[in-house]
PyMOL Python script that loads the backbone (N, CA, C, O; Angstrom):
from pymol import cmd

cmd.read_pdbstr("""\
ATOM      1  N   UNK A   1      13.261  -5.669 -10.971  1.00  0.00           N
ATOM      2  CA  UNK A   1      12.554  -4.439 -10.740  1.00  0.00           C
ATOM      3  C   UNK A   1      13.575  -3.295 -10.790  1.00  0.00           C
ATOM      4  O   UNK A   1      14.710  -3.376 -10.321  1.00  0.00           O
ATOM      5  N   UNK A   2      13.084  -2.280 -11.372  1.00  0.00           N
ATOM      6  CA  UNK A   2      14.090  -0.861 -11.618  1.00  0.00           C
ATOM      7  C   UNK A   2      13.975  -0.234 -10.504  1.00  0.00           C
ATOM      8  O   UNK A   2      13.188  -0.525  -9.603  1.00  0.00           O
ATOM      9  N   UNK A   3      15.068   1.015 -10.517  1.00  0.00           N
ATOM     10  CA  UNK A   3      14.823   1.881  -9.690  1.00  0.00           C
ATOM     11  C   UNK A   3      13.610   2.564  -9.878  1.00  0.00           C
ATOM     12  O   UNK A   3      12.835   2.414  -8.934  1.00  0.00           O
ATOM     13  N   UNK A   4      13.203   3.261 -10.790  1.00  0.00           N
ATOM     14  CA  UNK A   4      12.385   3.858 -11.156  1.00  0.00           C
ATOM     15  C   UNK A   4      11.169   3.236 -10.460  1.00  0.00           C
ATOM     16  O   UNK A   4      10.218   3.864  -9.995  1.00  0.00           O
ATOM     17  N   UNK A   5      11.326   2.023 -10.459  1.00  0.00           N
ATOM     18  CA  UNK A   5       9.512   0.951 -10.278  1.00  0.00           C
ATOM     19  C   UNK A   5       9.568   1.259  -8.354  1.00  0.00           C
ATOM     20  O   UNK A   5       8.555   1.513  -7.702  1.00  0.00           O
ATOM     21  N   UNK A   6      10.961   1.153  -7.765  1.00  0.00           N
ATOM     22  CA  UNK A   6      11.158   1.001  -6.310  1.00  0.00           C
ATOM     23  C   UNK A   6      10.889   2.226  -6.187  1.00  0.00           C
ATOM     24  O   UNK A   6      10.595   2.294  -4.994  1.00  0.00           O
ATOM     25  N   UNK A   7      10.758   3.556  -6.736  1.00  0.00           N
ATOM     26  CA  UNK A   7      10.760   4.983  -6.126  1.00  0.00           C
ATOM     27  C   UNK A   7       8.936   4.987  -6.312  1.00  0.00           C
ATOM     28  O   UNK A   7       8.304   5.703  -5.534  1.00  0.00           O
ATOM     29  N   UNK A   8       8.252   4.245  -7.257  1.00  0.00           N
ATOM     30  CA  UNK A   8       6.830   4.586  -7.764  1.00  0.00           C
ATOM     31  C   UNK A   8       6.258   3.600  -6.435  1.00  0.00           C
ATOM     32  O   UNK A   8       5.219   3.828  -5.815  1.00  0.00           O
ATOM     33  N   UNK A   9       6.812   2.934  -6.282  1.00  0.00           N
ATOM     34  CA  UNK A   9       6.180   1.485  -5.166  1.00  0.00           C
ATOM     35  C   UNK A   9       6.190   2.404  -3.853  1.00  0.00           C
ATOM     36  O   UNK A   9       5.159   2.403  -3.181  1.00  0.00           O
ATOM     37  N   UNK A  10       7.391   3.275  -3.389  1.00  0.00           N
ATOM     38  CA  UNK A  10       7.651   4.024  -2.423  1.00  0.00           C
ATOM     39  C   UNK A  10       6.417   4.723  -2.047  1.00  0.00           C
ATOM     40  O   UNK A  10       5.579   4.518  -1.169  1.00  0.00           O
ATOM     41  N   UNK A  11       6.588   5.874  -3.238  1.00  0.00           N
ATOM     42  CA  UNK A  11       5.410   6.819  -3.541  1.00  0.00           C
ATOM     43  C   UNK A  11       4.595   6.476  -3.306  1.00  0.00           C
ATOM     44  O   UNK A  11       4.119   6.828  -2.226  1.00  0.00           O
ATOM     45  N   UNK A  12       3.825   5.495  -4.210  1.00  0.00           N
ATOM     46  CA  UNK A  12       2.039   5.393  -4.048  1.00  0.00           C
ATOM     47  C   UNK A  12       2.111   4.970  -3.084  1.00  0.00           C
ATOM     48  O   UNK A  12       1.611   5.807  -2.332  1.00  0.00           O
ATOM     49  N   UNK A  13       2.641   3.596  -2.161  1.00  0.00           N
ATOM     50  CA  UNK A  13       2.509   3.584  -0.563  1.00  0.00           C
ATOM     51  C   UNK A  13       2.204   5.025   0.574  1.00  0.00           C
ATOM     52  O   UNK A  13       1.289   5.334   1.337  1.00  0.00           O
ATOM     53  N   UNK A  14       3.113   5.446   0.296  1.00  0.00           N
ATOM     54  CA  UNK A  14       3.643   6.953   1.104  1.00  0.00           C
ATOM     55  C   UNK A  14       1.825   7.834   1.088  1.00  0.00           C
ATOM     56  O   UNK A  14       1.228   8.206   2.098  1.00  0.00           O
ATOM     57  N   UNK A  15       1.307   7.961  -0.415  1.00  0.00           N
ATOM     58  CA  UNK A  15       0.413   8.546  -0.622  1.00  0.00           C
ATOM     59  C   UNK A  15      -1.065   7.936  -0.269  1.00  0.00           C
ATOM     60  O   UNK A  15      -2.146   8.492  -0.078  1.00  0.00           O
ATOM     61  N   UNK A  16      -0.692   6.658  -0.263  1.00  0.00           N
ATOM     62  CA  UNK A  16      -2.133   5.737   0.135  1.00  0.00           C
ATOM     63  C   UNK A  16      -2.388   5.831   1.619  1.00  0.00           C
ATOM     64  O   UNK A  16      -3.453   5.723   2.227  1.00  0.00           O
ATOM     65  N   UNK A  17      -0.922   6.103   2.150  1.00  0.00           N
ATOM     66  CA  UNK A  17      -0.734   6.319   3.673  1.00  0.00           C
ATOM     67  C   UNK A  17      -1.572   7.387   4.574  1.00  0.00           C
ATOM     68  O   UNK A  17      -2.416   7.418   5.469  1.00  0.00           O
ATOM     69  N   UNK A  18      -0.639   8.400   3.598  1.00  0.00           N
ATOM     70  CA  UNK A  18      -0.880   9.833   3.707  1.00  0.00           C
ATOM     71  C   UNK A  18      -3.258   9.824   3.679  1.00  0.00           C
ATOM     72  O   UNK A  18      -3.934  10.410   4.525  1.00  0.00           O
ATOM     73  N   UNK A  19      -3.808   9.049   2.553  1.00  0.00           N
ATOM     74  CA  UNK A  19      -5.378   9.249   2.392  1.00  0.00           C
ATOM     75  C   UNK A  19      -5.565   8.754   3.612  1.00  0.00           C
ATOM     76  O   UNK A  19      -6.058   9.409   4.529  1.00  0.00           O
ATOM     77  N   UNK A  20      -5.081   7.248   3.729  1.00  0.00           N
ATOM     78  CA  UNK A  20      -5.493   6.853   4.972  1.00  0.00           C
ATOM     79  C   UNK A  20      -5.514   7.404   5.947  1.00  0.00           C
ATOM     80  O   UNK A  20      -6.478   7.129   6.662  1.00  0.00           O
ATOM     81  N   UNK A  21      -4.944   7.990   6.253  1.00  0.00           N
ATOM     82  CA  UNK A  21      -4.580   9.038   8.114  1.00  0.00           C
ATOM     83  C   UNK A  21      -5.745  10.190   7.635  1.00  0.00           C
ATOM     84  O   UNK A  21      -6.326  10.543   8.662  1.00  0.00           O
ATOM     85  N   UNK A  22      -6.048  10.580   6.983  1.00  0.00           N
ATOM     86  CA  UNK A  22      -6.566  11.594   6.451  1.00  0.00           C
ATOM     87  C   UNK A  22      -8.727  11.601   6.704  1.00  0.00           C
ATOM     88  O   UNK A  22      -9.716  12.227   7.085  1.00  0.00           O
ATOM     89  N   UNK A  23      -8.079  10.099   5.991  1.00  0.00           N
ATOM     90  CA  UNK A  23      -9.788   9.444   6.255  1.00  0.00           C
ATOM     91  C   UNK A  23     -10.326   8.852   7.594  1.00  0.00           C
ATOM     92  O   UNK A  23     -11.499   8.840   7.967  1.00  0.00           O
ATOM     93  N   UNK A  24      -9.173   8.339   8.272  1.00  0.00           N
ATOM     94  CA  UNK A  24      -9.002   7.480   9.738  1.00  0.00           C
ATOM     95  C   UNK A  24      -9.140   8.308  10.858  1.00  0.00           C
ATOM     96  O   UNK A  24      -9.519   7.911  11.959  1.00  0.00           O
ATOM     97  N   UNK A  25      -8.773   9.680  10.527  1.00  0.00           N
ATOM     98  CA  UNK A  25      -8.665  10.578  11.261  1.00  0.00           C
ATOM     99  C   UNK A  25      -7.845   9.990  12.789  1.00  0.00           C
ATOM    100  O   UNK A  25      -6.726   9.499  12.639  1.00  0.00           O
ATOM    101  N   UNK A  26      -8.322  10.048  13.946  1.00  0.00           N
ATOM    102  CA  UNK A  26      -8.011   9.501  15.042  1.00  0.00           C
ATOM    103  C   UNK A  26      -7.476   7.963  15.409  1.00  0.00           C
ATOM    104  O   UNK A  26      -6.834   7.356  16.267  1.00  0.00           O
ATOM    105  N   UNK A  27      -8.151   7.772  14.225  1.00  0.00           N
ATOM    106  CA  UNK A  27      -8.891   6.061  14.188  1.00  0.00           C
ATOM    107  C   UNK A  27      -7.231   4.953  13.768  1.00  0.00           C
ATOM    108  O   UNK A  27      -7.017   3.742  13.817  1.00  0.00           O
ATOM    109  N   UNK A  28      -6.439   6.067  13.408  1.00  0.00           N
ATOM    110  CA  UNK A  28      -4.943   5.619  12.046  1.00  0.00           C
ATOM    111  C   UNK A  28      -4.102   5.312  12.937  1.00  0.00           C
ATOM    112  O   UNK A  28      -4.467   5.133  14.099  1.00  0.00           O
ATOM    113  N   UNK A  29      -2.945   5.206  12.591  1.00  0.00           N
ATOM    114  CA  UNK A  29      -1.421   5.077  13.819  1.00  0.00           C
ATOM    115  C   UNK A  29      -0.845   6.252  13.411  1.00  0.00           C
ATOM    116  O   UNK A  29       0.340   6.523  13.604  1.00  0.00           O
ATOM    117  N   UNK A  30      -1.732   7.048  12.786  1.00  0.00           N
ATOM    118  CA  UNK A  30      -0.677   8.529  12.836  1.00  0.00           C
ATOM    119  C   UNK A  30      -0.021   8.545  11.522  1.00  0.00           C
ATOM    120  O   UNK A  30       0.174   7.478  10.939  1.00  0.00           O
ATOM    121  N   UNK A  31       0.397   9.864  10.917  1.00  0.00           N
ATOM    122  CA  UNK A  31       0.877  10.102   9.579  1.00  0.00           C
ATOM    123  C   UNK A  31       2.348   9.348   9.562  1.00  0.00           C
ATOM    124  O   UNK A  31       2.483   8.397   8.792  1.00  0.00           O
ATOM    125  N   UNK A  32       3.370   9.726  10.336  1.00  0.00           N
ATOM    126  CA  UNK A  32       4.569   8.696   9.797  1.00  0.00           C
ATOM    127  C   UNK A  32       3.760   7.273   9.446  1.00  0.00           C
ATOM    128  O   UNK A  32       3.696   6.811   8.307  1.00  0.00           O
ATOM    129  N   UNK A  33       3.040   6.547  10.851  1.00  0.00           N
ATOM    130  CA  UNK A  33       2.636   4.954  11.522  1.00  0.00           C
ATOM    131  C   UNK A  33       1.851   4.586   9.920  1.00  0.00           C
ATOM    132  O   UNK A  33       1.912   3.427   9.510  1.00  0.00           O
ATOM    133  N   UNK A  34       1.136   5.658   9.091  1.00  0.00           N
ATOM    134  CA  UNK A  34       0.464   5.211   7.892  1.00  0.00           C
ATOM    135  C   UNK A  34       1.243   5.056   6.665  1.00  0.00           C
ATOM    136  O   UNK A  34       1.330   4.135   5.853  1.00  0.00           O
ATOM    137  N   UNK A  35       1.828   6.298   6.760  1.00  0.00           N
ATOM    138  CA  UNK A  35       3.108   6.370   5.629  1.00  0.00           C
ATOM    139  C   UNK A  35       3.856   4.787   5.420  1.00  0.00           C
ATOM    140  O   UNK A  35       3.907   3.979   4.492  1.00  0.00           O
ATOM    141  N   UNK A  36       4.403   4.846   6.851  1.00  0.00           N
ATOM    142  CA  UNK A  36       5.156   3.057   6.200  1.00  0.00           C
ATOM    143  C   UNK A  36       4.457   2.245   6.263  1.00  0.00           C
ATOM    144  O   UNK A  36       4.825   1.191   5.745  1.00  0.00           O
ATOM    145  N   UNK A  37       3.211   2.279   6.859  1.00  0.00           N
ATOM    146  CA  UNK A  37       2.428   0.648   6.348  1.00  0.00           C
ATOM    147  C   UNK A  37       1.833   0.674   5.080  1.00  0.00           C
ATOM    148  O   UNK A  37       1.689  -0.348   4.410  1.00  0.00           O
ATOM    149  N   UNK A  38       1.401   2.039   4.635  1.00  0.00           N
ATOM    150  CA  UNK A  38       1.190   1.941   2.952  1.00  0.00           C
ATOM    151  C   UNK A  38       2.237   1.698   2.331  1.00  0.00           C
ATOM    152  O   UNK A  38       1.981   1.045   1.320  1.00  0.00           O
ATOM    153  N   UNK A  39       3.828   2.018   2.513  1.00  0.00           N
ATOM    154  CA  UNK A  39       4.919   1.735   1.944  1.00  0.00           C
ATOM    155  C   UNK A  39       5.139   0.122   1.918  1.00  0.00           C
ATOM    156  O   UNK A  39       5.475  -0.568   0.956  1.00  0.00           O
ATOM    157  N   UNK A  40       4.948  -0.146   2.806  1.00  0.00           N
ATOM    158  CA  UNK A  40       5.081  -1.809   3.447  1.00  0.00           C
ATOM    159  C   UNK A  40       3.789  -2.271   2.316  1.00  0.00           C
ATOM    160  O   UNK A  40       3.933  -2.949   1.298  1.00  0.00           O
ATOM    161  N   UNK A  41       2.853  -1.833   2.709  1.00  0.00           N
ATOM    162  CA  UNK A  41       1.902  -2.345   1.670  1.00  0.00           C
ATOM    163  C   UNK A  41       1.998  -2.458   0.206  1.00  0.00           C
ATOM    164  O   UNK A  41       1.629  -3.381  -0.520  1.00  0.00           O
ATOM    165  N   UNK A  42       2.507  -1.456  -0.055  1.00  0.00           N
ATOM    166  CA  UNK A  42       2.482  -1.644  -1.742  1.00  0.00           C
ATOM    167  C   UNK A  42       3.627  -2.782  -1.980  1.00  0.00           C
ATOM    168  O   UNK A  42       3.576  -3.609  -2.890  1.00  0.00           O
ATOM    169  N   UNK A  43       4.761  -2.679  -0.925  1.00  0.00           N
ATOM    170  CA  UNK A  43       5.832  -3.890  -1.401  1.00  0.00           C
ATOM    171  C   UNK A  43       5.301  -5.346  -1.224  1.00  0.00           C
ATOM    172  O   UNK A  43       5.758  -6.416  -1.625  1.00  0.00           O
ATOM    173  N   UNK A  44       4.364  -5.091  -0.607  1.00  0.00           N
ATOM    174  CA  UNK A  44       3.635  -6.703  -0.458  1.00  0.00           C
ATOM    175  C   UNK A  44       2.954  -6.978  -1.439  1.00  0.00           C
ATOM    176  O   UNK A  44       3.398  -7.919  -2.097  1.00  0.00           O
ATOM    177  N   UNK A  45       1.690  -6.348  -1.939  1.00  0.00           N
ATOM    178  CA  UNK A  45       0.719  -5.955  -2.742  1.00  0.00           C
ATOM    179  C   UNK A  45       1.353  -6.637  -4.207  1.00  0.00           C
ATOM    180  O   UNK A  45       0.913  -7.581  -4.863  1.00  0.00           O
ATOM    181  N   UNK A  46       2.602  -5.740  -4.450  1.00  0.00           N
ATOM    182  CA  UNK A  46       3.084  -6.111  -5.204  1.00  0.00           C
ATOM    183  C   UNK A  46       4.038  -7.329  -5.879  1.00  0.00           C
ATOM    184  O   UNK A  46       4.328  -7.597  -7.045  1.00  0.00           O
ATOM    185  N   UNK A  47       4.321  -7.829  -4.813  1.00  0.00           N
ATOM    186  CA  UNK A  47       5.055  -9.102  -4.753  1.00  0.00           C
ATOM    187  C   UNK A  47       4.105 -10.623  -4.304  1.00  0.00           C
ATOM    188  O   UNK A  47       4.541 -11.774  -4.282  1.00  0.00           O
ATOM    189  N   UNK A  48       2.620 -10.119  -3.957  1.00  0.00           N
ATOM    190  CA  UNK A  48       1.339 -11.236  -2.885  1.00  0.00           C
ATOM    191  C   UNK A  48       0.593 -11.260  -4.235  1.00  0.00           C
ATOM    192  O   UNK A  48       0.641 -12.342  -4.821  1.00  0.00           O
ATOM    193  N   UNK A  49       0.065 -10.487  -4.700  1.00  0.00           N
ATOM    194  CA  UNK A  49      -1.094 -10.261  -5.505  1.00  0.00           C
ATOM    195  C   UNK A  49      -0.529 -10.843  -6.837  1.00  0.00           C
ATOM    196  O   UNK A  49      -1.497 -11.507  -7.209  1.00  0.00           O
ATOM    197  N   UNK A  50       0.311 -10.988  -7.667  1.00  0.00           N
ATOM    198  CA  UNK A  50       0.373 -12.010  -8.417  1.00  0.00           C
ATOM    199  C   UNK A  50       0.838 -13.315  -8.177  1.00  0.00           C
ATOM    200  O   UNK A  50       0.946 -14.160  -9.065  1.00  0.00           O
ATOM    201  N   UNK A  51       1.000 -13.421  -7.484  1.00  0.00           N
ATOM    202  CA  UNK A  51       1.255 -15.230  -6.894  1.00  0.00           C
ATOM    203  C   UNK A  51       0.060 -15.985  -6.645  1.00  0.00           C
ATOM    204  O   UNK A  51       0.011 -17.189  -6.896  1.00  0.00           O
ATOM    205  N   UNK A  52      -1.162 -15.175  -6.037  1.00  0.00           N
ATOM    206  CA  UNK A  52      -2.251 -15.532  -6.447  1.00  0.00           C
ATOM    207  C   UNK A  52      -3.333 -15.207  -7.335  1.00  0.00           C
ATOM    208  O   UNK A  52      -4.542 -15.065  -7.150  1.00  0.00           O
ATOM    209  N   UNK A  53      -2.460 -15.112  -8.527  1.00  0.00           N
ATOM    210  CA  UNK A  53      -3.016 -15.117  -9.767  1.00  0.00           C
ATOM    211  C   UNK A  53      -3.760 -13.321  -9.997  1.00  0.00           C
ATOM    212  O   UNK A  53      -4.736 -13.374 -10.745  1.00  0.00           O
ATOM    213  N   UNK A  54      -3.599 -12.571  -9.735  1.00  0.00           N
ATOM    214  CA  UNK A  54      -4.203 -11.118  -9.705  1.00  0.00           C
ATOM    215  C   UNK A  54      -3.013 -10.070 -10.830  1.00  0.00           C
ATOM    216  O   UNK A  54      -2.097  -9.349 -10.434  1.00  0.00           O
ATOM    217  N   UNK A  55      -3.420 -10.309 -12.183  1.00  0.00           N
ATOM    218  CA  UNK A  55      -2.780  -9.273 -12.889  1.00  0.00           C
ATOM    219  C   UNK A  55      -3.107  -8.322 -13.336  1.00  0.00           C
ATOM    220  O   UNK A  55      -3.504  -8.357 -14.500  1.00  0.00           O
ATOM    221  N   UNK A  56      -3.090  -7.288 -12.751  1.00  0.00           N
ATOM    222  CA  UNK A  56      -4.085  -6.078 -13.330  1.00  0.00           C
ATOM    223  C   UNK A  56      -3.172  -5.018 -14.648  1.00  0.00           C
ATOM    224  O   UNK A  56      -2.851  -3.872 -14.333  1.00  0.00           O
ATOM    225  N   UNK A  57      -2.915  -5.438 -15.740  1.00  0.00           N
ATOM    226  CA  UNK A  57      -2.221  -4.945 -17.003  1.00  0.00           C
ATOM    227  C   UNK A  57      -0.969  -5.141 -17.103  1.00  0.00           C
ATOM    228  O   UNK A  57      -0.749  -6.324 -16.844  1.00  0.00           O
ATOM    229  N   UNK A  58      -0.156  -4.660 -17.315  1.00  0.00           N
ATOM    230  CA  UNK A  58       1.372  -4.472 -17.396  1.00  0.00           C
ATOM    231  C   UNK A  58       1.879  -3.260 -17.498  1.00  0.00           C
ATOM    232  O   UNK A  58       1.315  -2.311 -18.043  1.00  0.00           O
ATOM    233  N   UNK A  59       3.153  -3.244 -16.887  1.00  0.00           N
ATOM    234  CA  UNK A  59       4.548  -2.321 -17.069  1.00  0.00           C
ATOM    235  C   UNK A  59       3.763  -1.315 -15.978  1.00  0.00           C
ATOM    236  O   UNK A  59       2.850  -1.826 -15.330  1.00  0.00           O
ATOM    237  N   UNK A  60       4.061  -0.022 -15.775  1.00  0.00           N
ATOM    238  CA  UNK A  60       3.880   1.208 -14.906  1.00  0.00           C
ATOM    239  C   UNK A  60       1.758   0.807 -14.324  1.00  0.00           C
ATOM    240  O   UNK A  60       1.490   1.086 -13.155  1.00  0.00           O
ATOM    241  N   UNK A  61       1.040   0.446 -14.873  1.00  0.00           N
ATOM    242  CA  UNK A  61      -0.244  -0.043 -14.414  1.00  0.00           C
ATOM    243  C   UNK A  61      -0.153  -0.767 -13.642  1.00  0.00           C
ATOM    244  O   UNK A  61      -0.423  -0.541 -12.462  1.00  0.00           O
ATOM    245  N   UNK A  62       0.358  -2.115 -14.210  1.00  0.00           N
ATOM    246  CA  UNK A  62       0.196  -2.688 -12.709  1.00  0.00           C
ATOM    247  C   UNK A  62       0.640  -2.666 -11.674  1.00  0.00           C
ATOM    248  O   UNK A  62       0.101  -2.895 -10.591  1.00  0.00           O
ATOM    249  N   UNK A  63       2.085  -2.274 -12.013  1.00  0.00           N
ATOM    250  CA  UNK A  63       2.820  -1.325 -10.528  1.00  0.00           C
ATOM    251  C   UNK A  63       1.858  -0.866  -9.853  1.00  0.00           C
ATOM    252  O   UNK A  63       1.803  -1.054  -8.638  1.00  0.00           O
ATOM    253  N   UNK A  64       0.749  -0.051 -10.650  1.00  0.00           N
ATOM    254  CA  UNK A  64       0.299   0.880  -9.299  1.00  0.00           C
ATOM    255  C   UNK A  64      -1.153   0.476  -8.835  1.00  0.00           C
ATOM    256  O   UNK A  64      -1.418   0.732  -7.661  1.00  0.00           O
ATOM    257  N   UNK A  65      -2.222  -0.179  -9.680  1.00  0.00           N
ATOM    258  CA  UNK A  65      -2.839  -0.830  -9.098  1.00  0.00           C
ATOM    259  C   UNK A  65      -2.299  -1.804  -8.108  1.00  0.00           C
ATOM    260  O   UNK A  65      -2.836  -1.848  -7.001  1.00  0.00           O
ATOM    261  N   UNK A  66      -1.062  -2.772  -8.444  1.00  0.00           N
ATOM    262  CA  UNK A  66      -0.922  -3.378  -7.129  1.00  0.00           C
ATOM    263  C   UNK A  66      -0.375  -2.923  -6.448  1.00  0.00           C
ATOM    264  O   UNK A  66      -0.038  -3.788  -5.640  1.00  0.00           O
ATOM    265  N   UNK A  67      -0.026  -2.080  -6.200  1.00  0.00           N
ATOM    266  CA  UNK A  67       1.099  -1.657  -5.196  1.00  0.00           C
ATOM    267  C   UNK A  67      -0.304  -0.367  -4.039  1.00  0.00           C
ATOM    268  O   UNK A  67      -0.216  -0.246  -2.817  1.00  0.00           O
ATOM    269  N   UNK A  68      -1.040   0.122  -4.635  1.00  0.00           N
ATOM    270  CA  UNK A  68      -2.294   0.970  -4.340  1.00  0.00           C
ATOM    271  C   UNK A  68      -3.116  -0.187  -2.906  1.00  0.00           C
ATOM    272  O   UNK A  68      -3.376  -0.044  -1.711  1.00  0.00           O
ATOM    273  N   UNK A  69      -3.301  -1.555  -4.198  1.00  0.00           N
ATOM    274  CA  UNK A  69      -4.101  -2.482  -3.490  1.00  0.00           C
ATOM    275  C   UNK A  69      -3.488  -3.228  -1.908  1.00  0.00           C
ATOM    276  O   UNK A  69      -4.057  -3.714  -0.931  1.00  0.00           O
ATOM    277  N   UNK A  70      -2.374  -3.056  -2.206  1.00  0.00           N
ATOM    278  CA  UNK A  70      -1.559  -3.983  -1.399  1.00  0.00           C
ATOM    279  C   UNK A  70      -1.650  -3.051   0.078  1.00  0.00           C
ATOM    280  O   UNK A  70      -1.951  -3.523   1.174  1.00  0.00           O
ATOM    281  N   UNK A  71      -1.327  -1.690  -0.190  1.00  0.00           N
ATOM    282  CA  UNK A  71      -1.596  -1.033   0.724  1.00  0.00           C
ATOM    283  C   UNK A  71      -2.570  -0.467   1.226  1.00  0.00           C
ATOM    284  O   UNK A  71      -2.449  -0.031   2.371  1.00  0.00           O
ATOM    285  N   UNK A  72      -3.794  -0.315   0.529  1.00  0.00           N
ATOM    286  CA  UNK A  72      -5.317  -0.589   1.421  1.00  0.00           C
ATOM    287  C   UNK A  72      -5.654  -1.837   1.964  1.00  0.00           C
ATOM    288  O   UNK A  72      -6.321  -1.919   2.995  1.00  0.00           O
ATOM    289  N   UNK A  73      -5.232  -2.844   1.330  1.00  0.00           N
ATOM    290  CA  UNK A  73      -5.668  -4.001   1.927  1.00  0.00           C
ATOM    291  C   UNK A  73      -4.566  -4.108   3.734  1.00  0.00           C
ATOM    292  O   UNK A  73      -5.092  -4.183   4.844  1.00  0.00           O
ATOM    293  N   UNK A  74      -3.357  -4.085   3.517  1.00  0.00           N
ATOM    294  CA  UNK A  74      -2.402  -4.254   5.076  1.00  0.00           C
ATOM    295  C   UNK A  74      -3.086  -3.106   5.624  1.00  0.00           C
ATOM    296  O   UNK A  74      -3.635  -3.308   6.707  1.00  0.00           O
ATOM    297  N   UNK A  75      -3.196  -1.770   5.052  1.00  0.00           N
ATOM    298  CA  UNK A  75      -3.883  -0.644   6.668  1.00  0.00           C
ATOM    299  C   UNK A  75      -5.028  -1.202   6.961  1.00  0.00           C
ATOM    300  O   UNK A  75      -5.304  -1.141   8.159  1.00  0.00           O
ATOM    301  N   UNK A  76      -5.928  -1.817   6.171  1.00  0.00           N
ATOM    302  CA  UNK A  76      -7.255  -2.212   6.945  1.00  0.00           C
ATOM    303  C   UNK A  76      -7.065  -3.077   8.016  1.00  0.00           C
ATOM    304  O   UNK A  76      -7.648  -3.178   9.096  1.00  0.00           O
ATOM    305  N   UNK A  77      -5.607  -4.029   7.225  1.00  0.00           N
ATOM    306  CA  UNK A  77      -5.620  -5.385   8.683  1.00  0.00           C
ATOM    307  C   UNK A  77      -5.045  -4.510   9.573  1.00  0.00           C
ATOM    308  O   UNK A  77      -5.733  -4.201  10.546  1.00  0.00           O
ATOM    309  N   UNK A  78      -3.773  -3.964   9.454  1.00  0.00           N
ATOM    310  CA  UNK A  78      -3.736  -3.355  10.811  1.00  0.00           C
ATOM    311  C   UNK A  78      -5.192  -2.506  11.593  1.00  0.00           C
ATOM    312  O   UNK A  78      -5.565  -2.689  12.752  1.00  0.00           O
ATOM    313  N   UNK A  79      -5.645  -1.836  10.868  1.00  0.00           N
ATOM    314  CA  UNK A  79      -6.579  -0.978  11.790  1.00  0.00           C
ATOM    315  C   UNK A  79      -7.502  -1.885  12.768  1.00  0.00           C
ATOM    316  O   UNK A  79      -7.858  -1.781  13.942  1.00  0.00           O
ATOM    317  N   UNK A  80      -7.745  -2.927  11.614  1.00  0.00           N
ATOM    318  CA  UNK A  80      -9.053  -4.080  12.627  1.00  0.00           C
ATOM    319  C   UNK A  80      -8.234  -4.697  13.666  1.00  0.00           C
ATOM    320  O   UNK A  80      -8.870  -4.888  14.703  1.00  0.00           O
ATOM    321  N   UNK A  81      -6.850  -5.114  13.702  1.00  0.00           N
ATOM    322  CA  UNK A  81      -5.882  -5.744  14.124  1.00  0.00           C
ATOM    323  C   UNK A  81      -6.154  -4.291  15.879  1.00  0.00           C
ATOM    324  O   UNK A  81      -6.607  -4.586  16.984  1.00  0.00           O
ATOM    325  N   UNK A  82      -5.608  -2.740  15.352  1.00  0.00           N
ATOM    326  CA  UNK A  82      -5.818  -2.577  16.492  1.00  0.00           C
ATOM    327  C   UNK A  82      -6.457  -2.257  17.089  1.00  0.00           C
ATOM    328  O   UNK A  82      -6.038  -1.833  18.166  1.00  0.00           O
ATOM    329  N   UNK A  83      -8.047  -2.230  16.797  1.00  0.00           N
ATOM    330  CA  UNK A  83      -9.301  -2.833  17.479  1.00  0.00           C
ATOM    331  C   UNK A  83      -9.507  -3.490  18.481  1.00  0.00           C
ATOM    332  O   UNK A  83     -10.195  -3.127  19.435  1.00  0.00           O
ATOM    333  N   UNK A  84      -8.788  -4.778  18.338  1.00  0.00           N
ATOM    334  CA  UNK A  84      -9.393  -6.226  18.678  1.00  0.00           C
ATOM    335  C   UNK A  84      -8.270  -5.744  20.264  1.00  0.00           C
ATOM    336  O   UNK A  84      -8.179  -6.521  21.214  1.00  0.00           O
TER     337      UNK A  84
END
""", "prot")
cmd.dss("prot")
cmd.show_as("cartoon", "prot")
cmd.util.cbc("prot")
cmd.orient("prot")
């Protein structure tokens, strides 16, 4: 993986973060608390989601579909996570 791919993985996390707190309103861990779990997310997303077979195109695409997915999918578990 390039630099270039680690600064885009950063980003769209950071920004998926950023919707989330936005949409969660109260409900979020707060704009930093979203920022790195979308960051955290896309590095998962991206490294989880093709191991079980999930390729959504190649080169700069699928970077960001998975890296997008990875991090809606971890803020949801956390949010239900701090629910319970």
């Amino acid at each position: 993986m390039s630099d270039r791919d680690l600064i885009i993985l950063l980003l769209i996390g950071v920004v998926v973060g950023v919707i989330a707190n936005r949409v969660a309103g109260r409900g979020g861990l707060g704009l930093i608390g979203d920022m790195i779990a979308g960051a955290l997310g896309a590095f998962a997303g991206v490294w989880l989601l093709p191991k079980i077979g999930f390729h959504p195109g190649t080169g700069l695409i699928r970077l960001s579909i998975s890296a997008a997915l990875g991090s809606v999918i971890l803020l949801g578990v956390v949010r239900v996570i701090r629910r319970l």
